[in-house]
C-alpha positions as CSV (number, residue, x, y, z in Angstrom):
1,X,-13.5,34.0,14.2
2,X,-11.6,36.3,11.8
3,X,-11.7,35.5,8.3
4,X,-9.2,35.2,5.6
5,X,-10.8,37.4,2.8
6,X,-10.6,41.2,5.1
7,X,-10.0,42.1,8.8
8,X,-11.3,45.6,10.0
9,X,-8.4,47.6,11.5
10,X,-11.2,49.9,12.6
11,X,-12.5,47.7,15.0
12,X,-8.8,47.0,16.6
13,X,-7.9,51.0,16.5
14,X,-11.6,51.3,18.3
15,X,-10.1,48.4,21.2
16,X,-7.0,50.6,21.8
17,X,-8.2,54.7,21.3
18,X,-8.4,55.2,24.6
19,X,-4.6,53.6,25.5
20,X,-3.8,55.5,22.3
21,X,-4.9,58.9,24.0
22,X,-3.5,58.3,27.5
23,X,-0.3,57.3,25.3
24,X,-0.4,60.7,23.3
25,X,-0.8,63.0,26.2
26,X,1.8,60.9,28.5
27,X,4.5,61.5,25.8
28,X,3.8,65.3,24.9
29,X,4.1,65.4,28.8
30,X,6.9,64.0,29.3
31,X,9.0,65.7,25.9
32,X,7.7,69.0,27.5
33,X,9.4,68.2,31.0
34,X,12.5,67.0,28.7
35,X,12.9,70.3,27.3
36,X,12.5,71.8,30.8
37,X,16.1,73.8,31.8
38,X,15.6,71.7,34.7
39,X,15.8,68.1,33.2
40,X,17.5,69.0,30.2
41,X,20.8,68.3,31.3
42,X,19.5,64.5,32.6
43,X,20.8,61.9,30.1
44,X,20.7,58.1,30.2
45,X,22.8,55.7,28.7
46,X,20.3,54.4,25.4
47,X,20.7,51.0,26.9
48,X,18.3,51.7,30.1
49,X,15.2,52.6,28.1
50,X,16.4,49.4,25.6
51,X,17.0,47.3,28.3
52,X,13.5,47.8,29.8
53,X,11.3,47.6,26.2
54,X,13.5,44.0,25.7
55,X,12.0,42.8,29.3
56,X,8.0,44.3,28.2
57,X,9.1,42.3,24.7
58,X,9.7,38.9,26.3
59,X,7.2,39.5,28.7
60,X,4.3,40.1,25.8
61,X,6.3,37.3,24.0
62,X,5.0,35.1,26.7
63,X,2.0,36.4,27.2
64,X,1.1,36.3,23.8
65,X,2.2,32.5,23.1
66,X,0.0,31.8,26.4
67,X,-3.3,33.4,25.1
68,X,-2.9,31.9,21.4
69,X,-2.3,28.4,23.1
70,X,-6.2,29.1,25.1
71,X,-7.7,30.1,22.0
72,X,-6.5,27.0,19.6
73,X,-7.2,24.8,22.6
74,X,-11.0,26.1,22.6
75,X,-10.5,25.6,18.6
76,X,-9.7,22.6,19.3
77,X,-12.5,21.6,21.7
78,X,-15.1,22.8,19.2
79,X,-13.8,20.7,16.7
80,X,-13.6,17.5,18.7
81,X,-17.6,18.3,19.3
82,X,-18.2,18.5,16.0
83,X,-16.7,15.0,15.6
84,X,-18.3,13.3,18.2
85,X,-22.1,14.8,17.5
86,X,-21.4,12.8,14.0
87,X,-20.3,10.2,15.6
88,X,-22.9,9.5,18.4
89,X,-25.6,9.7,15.5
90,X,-23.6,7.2,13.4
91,X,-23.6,4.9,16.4
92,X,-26.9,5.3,17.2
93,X,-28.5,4.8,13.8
94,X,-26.1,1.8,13.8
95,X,-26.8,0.0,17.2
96,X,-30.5,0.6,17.1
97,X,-31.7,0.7,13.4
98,X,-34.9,-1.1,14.2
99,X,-35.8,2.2,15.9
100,X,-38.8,4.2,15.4
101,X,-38.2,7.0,13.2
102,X,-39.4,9.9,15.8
103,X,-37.2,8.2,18.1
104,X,-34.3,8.5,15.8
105,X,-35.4,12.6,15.3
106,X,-35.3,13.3,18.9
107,X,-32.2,11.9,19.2
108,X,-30.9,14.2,16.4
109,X,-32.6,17.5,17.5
110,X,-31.2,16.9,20.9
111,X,-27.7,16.5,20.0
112,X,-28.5,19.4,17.9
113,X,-30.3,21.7,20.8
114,X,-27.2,20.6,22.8
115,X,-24.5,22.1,20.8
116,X,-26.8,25.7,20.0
117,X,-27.1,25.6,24.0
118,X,-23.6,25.0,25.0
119,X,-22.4,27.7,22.3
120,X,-24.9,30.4,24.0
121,X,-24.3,29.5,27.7
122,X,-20.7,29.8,27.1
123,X,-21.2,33.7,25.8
124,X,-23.5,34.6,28.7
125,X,-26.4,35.1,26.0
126,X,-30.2,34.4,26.6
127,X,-30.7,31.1,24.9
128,X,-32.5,31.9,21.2
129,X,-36.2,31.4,20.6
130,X,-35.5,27.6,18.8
131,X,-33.3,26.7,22.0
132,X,-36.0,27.9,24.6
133,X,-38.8,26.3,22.6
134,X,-37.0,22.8,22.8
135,X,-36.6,23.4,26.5
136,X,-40.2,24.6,27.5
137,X,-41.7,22.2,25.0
138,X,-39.2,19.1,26.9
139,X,-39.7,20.8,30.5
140,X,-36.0,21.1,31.3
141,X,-35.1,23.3,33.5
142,X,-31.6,23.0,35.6
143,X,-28.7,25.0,36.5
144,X,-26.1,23.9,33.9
145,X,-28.7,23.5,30.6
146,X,-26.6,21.9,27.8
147,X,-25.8,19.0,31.0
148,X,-29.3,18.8,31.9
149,X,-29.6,17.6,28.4
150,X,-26.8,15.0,28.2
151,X,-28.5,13.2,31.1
152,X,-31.6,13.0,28.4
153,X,-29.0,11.3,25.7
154,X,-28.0,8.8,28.9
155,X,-31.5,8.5,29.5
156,X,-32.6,7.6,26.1
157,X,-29.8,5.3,25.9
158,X,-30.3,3.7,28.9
159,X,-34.2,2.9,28.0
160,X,-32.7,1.2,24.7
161,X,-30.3,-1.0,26.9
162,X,-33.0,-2.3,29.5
163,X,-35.7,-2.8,26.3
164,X,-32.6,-5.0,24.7
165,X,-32.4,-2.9,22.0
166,X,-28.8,-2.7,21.9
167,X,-26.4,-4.8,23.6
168,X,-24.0,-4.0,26.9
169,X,-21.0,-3.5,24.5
170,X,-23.2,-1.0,22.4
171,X,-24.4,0.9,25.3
172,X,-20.7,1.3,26.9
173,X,-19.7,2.8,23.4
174,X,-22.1,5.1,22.7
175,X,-22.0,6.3,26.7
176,X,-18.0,6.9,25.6
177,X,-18.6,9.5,23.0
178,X,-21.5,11.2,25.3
179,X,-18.5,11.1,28.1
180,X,-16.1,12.8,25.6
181,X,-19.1,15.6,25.1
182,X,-19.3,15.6,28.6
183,X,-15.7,16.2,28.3
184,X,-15.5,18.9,25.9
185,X,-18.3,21.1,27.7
186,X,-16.1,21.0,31.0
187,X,-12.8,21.9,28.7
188,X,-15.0,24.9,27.7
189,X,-16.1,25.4,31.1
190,X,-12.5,25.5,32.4
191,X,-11.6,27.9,29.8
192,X,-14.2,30.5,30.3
193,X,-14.1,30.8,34.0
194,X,-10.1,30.7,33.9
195,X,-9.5,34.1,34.2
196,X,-5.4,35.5,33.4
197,X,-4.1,37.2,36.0
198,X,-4.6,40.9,36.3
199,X,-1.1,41.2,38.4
200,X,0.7,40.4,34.5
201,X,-1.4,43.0,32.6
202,X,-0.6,45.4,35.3
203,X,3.4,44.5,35.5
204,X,3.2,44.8,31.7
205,X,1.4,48.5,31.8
206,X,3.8,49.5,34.6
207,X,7.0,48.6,32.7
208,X,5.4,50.4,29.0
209,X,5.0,53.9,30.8
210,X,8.3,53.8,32.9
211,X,9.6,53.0,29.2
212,X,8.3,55.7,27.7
213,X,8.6,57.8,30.8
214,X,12.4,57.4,30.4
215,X,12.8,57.0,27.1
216,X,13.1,60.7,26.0
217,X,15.8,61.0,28.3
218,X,17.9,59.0,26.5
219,X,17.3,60.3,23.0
220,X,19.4,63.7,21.7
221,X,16.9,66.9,22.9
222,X,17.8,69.0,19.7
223,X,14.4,67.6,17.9
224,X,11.3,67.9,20.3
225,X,8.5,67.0,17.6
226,X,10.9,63.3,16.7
227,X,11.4,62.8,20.1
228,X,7.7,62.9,21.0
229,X,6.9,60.9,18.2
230,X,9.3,58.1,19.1
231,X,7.8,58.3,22.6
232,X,4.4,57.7,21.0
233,X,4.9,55.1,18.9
234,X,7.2,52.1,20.5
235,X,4.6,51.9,23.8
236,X,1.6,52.3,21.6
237,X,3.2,49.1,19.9
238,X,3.8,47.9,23.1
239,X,0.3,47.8,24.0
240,X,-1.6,47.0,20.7
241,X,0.1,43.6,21.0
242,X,-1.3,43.3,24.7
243,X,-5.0,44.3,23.5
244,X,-4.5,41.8,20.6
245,X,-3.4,39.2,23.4
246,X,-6.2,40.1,25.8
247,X,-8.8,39.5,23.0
248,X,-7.7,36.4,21.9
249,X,-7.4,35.3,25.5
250,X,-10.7,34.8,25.9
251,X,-12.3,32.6,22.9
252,X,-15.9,32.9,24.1
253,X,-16.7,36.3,24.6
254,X,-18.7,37.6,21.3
255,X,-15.6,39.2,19.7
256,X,-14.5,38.9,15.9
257,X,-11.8,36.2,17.3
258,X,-14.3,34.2,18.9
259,X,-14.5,30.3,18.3
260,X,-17.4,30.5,15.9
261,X,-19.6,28.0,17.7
262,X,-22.5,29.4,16.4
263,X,-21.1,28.3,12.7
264,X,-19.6,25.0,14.2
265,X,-23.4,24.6,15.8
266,X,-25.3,25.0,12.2
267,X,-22.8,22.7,10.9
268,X,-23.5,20.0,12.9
269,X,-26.9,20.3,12.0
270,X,-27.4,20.0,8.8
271,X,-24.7,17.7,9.1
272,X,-26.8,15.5,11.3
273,X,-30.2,15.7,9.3
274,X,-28.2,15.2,6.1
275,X,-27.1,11.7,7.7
276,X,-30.7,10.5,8.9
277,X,-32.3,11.9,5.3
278,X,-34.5,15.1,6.4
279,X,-35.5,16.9,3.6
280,X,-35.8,20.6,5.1
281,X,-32.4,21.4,5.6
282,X,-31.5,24.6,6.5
283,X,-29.2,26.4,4.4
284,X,-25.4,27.1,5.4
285,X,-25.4,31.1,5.7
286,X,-23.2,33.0,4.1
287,X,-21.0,35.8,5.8
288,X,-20.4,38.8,4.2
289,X,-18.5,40.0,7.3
290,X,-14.9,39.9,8.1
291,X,-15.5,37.4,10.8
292,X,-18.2,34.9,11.6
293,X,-19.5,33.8,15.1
């Protein structure tokens, strides 16, 4: 996730060089064929060229309103985890404070293995040497890892109800807020293998080079150098806005936009063996980077 303090532009002007080439060359090409005796008595009204870059500006208007409403949902998502891991702990300690104290642990580096797991299957990544250690050490091995480990929360909760530990009521709440976790993972889920259409981004990258393919036809042919320039610049604005979209479109990919679940993931932790009194805590890390993951 981008932070407040400084954004690199060089990262963005790296995501768009090559459209910015393909741009640059399309536009001398076309001036040239402009000045052409050929073409250069062809003249459109200005209102062609304006009418098509007003359709790619609603169109990226859309598009753009779309892929920001993905990425605060994800946002959103993360934060409700965050919620609900404090929660689940809170009602645990709560239900079941006669509890052995190992018991109460596990129960915390679970929920704690959980959300580094789901953060790491969601970006495609190897799980990290504290994640796979948790799983060999536990034996869990399943398709879909952070679920295989909810079914250990309902397990554990589940012994507690049959030993009469906690009561029916108890064990219907606390299965609740491991439903809404259950909950958030699928929202996640849904997100990442919801891919946008490709038929838009084409439509849009169809409609920015029949702009600027027509645009220098509708500007005055007495200054060559302006008119390339002018041809250059509006579709290369056109389409930084779509590589800004198609970023942010896609909020669990390992970009600087990302939802930073690793962050999220660390708070939780020390969040969670703050609350049951653990004494090695690891520290919050500071970023000196423009965005943290």
């Amino acid at each position: 996730m981008l932070l407040n303090r400084k954004i690199s532009i060089w990262y963005f002007i790296n995501e768009i060089k090559t459209q910015f080439i393909l741009i640059s060359i399309f536009a001398i090409s076309i001036g040239v064929v402009d000045m052409h005796p050929t073409f250069k008595k062809v003249s459109l009204p200005l209102s062609i060229p304006a009418l098509i870059g007003t359709a790619v500006s609603l169109l990226l208007a859309f598009r753009t309103a779309q892929s920001y409403e993905r990425w605060w949902e994800a946002r959103t998502i993360w934060g409700a985890i965050v919620n609900d891991s404090r929660n689940l702990l809170r009602q645990f300690i709560q239900y079941a404070p006669e509890s052995p104290r190992y018991e109460i642990k596990e129960f915390v580096d679970r929920q704690i293995i959980w959300t580094y797991a789901l953060g790491e299957s969601l970006r495609k990544l190897e799980f990290s040497p504290k994640v796979q250690a948790y799983l060999h050490f536990h034996g869990i091995k399943a398709t879909n890892i952070p679920n295989a480990i909810l079914d250990r929360h309902s397990n554990a909760i589940r012994h507690l109800a049959f030993s009469g530990a906690i009561t029916d009521i108890q064990q219907v709440q606390l299965n609740e807020t491991i439903g809404r976790l259950c909950d958030s993972m699928g929202k996640c889920e849904r997100i990442k293998n919801t891919v946008f259409p490709r038929s838009y981004s084409m439509m849009v990258h169809t409609l920015i080079y029949v702009f600027a393919a027509i645009l220098p036809f509708g500007l005055e042919d007495s200054q060559l150098t302006i008119e390339i320039v002018m041809t250059m610049i509006i579709p290369i604005l056109f389409i930084a806005i779509e590589k800004t979209v198609i970023i942010m479109q896609d909020p669990f990919e390992g970009t600087p936009v990302d939802t930073p679940m690793t962050s999220l993931a660390q708070t939780i932790e020390i969040n969670l063996l703050e609350m049951i009194g653990e004494i090695d805590i690891p520290a919050n890390p500071k970023n000196d980077s423009y965005y943290e993951m």
